[in-house]
C-alpha positions as a Markdown table, in Angstrom:
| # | Residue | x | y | z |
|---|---|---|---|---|
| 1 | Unk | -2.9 | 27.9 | 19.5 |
| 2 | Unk | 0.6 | 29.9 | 18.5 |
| 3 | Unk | 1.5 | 29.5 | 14.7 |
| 4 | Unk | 4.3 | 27.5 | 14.5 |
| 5 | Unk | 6.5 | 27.9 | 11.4 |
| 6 | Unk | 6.8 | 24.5 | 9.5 |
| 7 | Unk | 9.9 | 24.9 | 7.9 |
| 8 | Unk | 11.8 | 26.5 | 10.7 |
| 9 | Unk | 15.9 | 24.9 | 10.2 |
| 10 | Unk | 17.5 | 22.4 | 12.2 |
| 11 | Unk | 20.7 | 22.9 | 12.0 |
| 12 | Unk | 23.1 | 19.7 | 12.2 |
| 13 | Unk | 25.1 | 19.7 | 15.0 |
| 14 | Unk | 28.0 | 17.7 | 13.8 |
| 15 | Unk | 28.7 | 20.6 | 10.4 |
| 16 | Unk | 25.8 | 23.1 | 10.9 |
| 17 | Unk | 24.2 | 21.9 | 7.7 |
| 18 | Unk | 20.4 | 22.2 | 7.7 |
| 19 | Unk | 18.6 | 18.8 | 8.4 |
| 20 | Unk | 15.9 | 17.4 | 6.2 |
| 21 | Unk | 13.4 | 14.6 | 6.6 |
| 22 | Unk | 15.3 | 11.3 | 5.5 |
| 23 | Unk | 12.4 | 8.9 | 4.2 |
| 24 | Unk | 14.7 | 5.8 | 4.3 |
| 25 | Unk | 15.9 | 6.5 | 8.7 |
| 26 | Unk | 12.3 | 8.0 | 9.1 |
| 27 | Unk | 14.5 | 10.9 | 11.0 |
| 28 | Unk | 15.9 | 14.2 | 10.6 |
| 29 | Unk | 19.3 | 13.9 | 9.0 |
| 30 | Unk | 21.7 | 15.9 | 7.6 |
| 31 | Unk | 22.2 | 15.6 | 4.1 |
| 32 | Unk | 25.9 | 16.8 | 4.2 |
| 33 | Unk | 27.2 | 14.6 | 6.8 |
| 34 | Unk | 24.4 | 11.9 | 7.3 |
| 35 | Unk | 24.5 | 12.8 | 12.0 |
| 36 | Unk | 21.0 | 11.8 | 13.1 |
| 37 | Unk | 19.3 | 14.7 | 14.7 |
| 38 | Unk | 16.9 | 14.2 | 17.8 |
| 39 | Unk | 13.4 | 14.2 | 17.6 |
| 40 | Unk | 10.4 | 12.6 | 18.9 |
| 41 | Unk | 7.1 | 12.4 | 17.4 |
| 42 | Unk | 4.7 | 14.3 | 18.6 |
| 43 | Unk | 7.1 | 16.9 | 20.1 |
| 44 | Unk | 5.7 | 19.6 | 18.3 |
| 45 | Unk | 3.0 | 22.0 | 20.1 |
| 46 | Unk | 0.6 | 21.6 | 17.0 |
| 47 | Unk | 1.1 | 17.3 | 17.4 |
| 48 | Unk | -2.4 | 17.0 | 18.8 |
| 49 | Unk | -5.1 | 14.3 | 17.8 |
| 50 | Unk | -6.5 | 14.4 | 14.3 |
| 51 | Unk | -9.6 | 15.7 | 14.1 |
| 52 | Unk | -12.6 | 15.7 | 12.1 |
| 53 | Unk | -13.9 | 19.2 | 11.6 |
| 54 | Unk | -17.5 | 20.1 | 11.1 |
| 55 | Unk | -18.3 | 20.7 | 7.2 |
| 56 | Unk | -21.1 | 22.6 | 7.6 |
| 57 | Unk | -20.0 | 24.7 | 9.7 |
| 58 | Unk | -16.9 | 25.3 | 8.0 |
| 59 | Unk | -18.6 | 26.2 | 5.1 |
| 60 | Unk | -20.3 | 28.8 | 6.8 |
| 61 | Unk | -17.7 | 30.5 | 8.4 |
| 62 | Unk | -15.7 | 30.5 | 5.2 |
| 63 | Unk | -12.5 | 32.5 | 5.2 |
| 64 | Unk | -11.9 | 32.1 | 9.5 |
| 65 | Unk | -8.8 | 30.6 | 9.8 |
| 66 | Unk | -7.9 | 27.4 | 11.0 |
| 67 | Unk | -5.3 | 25.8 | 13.9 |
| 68 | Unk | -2.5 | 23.9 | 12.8 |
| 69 | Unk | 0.0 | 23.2 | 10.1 |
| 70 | Unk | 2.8 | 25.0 | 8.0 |
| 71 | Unk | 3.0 | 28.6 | 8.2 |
| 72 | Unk | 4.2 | 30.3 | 4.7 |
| 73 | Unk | 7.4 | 31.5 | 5.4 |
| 74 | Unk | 8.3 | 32.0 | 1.4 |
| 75 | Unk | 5.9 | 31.5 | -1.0 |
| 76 | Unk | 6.3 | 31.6 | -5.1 |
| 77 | Unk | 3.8 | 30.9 | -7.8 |
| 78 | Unk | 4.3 | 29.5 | -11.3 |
| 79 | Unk | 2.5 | 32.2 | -14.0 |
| 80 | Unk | 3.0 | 29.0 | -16.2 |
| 81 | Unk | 0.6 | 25.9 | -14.8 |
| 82 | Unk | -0.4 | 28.7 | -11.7 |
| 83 | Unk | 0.8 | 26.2 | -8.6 |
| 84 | Unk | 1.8 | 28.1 | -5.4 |
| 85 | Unk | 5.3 | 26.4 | -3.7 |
| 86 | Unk | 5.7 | 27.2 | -0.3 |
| 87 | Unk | 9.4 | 26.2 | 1.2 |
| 88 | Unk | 12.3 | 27.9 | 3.0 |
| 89 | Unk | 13.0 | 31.4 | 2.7 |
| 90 | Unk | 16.9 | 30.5 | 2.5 |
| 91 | Unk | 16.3 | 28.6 | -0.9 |
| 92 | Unk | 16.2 | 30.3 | -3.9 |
| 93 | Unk | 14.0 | 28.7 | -6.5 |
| 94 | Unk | 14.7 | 28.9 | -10.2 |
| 95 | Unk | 12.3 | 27.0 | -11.6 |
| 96 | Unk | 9.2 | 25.5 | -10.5 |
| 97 | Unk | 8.8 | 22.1 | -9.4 |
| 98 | Unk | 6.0 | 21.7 | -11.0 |
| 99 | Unk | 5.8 | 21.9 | -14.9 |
| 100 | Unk | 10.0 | 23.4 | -15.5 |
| 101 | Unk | 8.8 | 27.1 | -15.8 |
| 102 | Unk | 11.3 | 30.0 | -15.0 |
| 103 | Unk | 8.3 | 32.3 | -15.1 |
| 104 | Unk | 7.6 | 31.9 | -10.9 |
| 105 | Unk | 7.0 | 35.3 | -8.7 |
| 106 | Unk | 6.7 | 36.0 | -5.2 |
| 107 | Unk | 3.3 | 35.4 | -3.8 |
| 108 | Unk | 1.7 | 36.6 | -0.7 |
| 109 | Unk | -0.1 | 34.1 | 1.2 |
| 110 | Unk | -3.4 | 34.5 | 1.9 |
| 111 | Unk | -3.7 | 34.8 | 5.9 |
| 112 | Unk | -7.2 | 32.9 | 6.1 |
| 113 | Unk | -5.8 | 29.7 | 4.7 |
| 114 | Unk | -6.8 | 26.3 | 6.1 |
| 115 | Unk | -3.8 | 24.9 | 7.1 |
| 116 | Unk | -3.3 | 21.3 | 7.2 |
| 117 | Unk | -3.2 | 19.5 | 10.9 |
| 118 | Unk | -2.0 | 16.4 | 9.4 |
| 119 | Unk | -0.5 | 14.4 | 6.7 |
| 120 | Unk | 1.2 | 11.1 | 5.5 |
| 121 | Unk | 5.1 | 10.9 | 6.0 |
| 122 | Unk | 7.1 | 9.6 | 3.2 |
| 123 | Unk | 8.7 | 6.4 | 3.3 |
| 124 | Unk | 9.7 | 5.6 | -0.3 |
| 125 | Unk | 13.7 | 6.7 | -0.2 |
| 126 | Unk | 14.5 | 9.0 | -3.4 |
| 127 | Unk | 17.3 | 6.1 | -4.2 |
| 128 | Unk | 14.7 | 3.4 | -4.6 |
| 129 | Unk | 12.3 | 5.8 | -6.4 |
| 130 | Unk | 15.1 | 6.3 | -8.9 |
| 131 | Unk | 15.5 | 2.8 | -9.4 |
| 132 | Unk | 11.8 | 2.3 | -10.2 |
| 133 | Unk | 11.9 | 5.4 | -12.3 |
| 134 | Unk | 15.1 | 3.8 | -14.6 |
| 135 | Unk | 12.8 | 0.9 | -14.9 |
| 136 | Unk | 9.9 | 2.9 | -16.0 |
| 137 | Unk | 11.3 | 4.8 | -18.7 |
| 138 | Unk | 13.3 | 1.3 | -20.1 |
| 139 | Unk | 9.6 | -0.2 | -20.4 |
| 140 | Unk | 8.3 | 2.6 | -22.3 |
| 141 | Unk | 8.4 | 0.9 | -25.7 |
| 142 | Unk | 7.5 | 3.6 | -28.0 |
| 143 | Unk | 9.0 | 6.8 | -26.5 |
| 144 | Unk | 12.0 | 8.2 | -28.2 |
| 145 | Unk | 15.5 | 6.5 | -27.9 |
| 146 | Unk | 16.7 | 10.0 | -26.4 |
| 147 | Unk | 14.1 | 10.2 | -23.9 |
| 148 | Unk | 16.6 | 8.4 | -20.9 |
| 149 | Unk | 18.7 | 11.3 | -21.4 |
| 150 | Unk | 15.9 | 13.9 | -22.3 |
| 151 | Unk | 14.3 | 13.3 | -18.5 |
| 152 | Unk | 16.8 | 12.8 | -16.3 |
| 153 | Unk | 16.0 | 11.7 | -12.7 |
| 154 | Unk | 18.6 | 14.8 | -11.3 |
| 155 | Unk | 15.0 | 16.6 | -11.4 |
| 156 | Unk | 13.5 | 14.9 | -9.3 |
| 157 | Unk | 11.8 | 16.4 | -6.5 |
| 158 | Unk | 9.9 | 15.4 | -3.4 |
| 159 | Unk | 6.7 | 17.8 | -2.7 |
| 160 | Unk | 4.1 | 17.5 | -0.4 |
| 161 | Unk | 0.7 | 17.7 | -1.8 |
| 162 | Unk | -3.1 | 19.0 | -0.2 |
| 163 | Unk | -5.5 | 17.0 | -0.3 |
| 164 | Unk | -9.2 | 17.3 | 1.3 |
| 165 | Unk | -10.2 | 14.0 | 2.8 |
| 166 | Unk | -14.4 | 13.6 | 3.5 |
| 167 | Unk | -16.7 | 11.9 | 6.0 |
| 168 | Unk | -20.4 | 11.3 | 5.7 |
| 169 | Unk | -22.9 | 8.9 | 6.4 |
| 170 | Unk | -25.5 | 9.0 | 3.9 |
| 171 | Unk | -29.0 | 7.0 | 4.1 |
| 172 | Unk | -30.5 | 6.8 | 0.2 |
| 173 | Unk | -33.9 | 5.0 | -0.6 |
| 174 | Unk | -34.3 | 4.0 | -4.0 |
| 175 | Unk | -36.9 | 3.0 | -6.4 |
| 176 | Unk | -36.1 | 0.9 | -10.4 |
| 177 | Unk | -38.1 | -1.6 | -12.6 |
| 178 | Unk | -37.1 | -4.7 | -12.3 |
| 179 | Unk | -36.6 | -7.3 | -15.6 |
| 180 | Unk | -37.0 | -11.1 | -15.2 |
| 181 | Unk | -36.2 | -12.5 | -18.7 |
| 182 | Unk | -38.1 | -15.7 | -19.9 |
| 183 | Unk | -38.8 | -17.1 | -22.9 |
| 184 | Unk | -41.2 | -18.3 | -25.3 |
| 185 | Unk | -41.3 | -20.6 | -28.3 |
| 186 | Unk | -42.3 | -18.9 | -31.7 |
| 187 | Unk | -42.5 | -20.4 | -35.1 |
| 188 | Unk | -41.4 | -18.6 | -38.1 |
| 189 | Unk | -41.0 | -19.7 | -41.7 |
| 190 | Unk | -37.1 | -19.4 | -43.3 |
| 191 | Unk | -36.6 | -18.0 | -47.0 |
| 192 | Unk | -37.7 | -21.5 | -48.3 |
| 193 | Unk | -40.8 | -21.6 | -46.8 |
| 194 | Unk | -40.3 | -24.0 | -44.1 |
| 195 | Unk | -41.8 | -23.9 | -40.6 |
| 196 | Unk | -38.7 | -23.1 | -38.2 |
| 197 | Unk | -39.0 | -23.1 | -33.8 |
| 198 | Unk | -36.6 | -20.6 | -32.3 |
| 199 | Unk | -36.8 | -19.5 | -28.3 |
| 200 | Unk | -37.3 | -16.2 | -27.9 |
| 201 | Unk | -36.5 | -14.0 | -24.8 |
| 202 | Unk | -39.1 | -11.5 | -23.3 |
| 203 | Unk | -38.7 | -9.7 | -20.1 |
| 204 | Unk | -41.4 | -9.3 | -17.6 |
| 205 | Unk | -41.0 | -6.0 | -16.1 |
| 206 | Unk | -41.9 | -5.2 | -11.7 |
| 207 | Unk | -41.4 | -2.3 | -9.5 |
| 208 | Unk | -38.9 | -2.6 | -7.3 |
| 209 | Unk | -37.3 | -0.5 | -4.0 |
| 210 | Unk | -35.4 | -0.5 | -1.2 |
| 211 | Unk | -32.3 | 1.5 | 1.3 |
| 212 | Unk | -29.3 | 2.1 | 1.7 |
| 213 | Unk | -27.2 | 3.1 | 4.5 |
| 214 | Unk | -23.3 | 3.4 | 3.8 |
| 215 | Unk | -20.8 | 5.7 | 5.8 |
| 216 | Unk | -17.7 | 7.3 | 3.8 |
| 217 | Unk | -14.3 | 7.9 | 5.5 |
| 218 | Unk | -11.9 | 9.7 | 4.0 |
| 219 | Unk | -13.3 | 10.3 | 0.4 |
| 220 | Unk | -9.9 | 11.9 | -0.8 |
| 221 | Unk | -10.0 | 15.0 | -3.2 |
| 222 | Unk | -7.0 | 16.9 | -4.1 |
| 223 | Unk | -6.6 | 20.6 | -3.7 |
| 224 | Unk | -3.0 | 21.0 | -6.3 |
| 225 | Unk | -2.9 | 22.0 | -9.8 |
| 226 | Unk | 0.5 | 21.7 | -10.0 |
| 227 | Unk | 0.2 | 18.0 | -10.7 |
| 228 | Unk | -2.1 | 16.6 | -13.6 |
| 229 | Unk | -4.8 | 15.0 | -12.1 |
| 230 | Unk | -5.2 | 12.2 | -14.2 |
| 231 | Unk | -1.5 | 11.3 | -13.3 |
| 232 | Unk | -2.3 | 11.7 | -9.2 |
| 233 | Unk | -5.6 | 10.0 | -9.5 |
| 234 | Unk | -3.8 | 6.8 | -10.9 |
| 235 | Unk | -1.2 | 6.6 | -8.0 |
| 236 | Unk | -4.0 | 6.7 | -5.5 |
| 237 | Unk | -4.8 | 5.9 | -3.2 |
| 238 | Unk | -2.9 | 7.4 | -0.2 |
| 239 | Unk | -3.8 | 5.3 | 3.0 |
| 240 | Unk | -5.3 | 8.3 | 4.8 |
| 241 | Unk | -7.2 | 6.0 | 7.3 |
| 242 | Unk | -5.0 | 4.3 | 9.3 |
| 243 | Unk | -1.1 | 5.7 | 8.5 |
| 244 | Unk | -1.9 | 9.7 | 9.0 |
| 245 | Unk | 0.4 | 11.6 | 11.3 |
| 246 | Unk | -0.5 | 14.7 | 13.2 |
| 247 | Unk | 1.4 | 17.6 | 11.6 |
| 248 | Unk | 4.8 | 18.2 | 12.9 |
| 249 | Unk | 7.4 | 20.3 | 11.1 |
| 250 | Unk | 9.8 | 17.8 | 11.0 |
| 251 | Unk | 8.3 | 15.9 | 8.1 |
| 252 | Unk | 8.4 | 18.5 | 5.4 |
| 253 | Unk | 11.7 | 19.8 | 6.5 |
| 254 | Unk | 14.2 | 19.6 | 3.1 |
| 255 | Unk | 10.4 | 19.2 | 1.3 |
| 256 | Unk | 8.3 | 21.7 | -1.4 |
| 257 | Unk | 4.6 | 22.4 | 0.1 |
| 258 | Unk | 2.5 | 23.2 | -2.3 |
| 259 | Unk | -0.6 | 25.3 | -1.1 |
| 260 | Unk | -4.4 | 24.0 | -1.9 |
| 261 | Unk | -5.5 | 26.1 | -4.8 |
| 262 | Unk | -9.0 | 23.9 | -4.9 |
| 263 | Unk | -10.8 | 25.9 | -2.0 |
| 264 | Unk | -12.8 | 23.9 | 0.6 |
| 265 | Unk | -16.0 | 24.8 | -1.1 |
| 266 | Unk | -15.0 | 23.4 | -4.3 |
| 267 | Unk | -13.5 | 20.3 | -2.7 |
| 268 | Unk | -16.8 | 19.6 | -1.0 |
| 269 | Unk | -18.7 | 19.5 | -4.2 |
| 270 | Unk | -16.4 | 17.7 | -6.2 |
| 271 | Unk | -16.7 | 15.1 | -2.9 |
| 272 | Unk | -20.2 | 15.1 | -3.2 |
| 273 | Unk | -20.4 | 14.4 | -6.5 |
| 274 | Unk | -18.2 | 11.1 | -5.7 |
| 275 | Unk | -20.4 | 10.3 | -3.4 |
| 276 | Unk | -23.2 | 10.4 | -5.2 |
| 277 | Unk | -21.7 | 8.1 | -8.2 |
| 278 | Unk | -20.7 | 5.6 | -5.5 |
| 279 | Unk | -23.9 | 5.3 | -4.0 |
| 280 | Unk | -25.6 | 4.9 | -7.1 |
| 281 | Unk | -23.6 | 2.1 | -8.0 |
| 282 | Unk | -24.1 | 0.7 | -4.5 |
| 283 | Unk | -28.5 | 0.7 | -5.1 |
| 284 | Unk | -27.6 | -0.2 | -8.5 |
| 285 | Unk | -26.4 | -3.6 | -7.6 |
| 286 | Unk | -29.2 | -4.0 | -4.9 |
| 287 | Unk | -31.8 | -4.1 | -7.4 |
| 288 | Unk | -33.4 | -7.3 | -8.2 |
| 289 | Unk | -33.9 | -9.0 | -11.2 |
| 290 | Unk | -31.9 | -10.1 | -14.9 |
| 291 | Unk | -32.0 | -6.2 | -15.7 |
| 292 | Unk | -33.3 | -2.9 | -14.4 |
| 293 | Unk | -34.5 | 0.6 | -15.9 |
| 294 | Unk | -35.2 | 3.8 | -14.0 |
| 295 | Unk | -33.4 | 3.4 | -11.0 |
| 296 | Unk | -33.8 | 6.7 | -9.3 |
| 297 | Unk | -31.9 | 7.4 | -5.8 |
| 298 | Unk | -32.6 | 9.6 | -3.1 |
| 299 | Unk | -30.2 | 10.2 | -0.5 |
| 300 | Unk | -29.7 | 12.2 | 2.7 |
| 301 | Unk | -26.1 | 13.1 | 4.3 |
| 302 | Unk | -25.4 | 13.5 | 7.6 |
| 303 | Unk | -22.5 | 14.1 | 9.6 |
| 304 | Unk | -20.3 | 15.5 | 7.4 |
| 305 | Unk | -16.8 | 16.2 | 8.3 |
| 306 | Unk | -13.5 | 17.0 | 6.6 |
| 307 | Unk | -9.8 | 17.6 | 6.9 |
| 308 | Unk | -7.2 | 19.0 | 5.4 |
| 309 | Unk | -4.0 | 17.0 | 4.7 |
| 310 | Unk | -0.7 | 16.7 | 2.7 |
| 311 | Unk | 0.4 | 13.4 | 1.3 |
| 312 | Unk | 3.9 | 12.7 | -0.6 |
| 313 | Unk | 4.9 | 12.6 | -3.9 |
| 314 | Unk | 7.9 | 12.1 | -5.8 |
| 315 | Unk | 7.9 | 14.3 | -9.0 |
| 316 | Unk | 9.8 | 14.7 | -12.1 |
| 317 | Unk | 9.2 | 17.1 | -14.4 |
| 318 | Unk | 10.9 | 17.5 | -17.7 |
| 319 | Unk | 10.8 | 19.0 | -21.4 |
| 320 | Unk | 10.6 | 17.0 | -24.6 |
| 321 | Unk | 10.7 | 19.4 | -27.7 |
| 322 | Unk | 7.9 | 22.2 | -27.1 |
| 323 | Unk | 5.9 | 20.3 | -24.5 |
| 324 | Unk | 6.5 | 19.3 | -20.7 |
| 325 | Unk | 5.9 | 16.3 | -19.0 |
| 326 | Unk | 5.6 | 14.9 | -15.9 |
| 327 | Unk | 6.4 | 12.0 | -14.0 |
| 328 | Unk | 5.0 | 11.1 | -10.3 |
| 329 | Unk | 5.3 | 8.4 | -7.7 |
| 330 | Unk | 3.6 | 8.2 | -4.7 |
| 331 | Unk | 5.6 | 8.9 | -1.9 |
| 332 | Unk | 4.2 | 5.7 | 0.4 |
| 333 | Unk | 3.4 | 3.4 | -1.4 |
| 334 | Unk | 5.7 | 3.7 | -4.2 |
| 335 | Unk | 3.3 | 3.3 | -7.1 |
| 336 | Unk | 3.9 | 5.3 | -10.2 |
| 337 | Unk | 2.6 | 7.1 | -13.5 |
| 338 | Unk | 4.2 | 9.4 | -15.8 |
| 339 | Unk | 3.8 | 11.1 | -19.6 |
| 340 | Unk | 6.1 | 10.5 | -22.2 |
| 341 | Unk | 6.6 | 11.9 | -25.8 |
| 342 | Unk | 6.0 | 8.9 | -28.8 |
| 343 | Unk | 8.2 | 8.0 | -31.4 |
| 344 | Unk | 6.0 | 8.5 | -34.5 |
| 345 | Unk | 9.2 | 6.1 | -36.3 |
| 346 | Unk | 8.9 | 3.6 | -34.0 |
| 347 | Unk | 5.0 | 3.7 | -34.2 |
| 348 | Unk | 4.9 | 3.7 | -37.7 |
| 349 | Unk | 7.6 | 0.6 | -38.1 |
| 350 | Unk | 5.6 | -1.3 | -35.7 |
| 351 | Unk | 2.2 | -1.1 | -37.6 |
| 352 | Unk | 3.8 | -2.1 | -40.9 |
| 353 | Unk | 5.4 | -5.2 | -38.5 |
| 354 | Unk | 1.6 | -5.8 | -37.6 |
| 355 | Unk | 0.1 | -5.0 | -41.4 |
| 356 | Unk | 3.2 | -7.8 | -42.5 |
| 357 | Unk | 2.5 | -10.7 | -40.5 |
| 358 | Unk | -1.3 | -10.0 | -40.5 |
| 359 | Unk | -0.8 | -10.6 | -44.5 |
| 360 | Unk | 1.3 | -13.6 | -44.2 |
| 361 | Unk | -1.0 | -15.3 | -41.9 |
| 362 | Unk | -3.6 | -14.6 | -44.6 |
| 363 | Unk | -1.6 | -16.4 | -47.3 |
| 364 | Unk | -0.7 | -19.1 | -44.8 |
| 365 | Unk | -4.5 | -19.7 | -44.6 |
| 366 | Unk | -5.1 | -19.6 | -48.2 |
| 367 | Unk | -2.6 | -22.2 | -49.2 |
């Protein structure tokens, strides 16, 4: 299959200006003079089916390359929080998208990359996500007055992100002790002697076993470090199941890509650890009984696939003092998180506010 350049231009051909995806048309547009440019999806020679690629396998060839997706045409890497941007060679990048830092550098791609075959389009227009991001900072209650000044949402920036999404169907057997509470009547003497009858529980304790069979599709793990993860994980999650597009250049043109830092390798393990955690809890609440101990699970996988996609986010990054924050919103589904700096002030007045009518309820009582 040839490589196909993802951020190859487009030029406009109402002004010459460069076309970008527009989220709000779900087109190519212009950005200068709005024209509509041509395009159909699927178009694109690397617009095949999705598919599901062997994990093992994959594993065991580690470092072949794979079909599909953006080739690096200019690459740069942040010596700050270590994220690799990949975008178009005629933009000159100043700072990073990522975490603010002017310490970036030119990278060189590695050439054995897994390249991404598909990913999720954006839909959420950057005007509406500056709405909901005016909204966001006015709700913060105890961030600093200056703070809707301090992050202005001029930064903003839309960046495609990879992600590893994994299939498996796993068949686990498990084995617990089962407790069935009941209760008895006992009778004890009180601190003045007298005879007093209280119900007391016991539990009556059984083995206990059974299966499981549950099949995982798309168990999502992210491959960025240019995003905090605690942020991404709480705009999850990106509806990789049904609304995934085969790759086509067109949807990251005007877009930042960042390349997967979290290797396939990685990504497995950190899947497989999620899996394990969910099927725990799924033979945890099979077990019989008013309780359990011991539950031990064994489980076998099979049929494990992956791919590897990019999903959109809309990012803002900004400086408060000595420390940088970021804000993000999921591309699709509109959904956001952020960081902000706290207003020791406004903390501090607020607890004496609480201490104060804590004390008057007090007196209130007394009287």
């Amino acid at each position: 299959m040839p490589e196909v350049s993802a951020l190859r231009k487009h030029p406009c051909p109402e002004c010459g200006g460069d076309a970008e995806w527009n989220a709000a048309k779900q087109a190519l547009a212009c950005p200068f003079c709005g024209t509509l440019l041509p395009w159909a999806e699927g178009e694109d020679p690397l617009g095949a089916a999705i598919v599901e690629h062997d994990l093992e396998r994959a594993l065991a060839d580690a470092g072949a390359a794979q079909p599909g997706g953006p080739a690096e045409q200019q690459s740069v890497k942040c010596e700050s929080c270590q994220a690799i941007s990949v975008f178009d060679a005629a933009r000159v990048a100043q700072r990073c998208d990522f975490c603010g830092s002017p310490a970036i550098v030119p990278f060189d791609a590695v050439k054995d990359a897994i390249r991404p075959e598909s990913l999720l389009p954006v839909v959420i227009p950057a005007t509406q996500v500056r709405d909901h991001l005016h909204t966001w900072y006015a709700s913060r209650w105890f961030a600093p007055n200056k703070l809707r000044s301090a992050a202005l949402t001029d930064t903003l920036q839309g960046v495609y992100l990879p992600y590893w999404t994994f299939d498996a169907q796993v068949d686990a057997t498990w084995t617990a002790e089962s407790g069935y509470h009941y209760y008895v009547t006992e009778q004890v003497r009180d601190a003045d002697g007298k005879t007093q009858t209280r119900q007391v529980q016991k539990t009556r304790w059984e083995d206990s076993s059974g299966q499981l069979s549950h099949f995982f599709d798309d168990e999502l793990v992210p491959g960025t470090v240019g995003v905090h993860l605690k942020l991404l994980r709480k705009v999850e999650p990106f509806p990789t199941i049904s609304e995934l597009k085969p790759y086509d250049p067109a949807y990251v043109r005007g877009w930042t890509v960042e390349r997967y830092q979290v290797d396939l390798r990685q990504a497995a393990g950190t899947s497989q650890a999620q899996m394990d955690a969910t099927v725990y809890q799924l033979c945890d609440r099979q077990v019989p009984g008013d309780t359990h101990r011991n539950l031990q699970v064994a489980s076998d996988y099979q049929a494990r696939t992956f791919k590897h996609i990019l999903v959109p986010i809309w990012l803002v990054s900004y400086n408060y003092g000595a420390k940088s924050f970021q804000v993000v919103v999921n591309g699709f589904t509109g959904k956001i998180a952020g960081e902000h700096p706290l207003s020791w002030l406004k903390i501090t007045l607020a607890s004496l506010a609480a201490i104060i009518i804590v004390l008057l309820l007090v007196l209130a009582f007394n009287r």
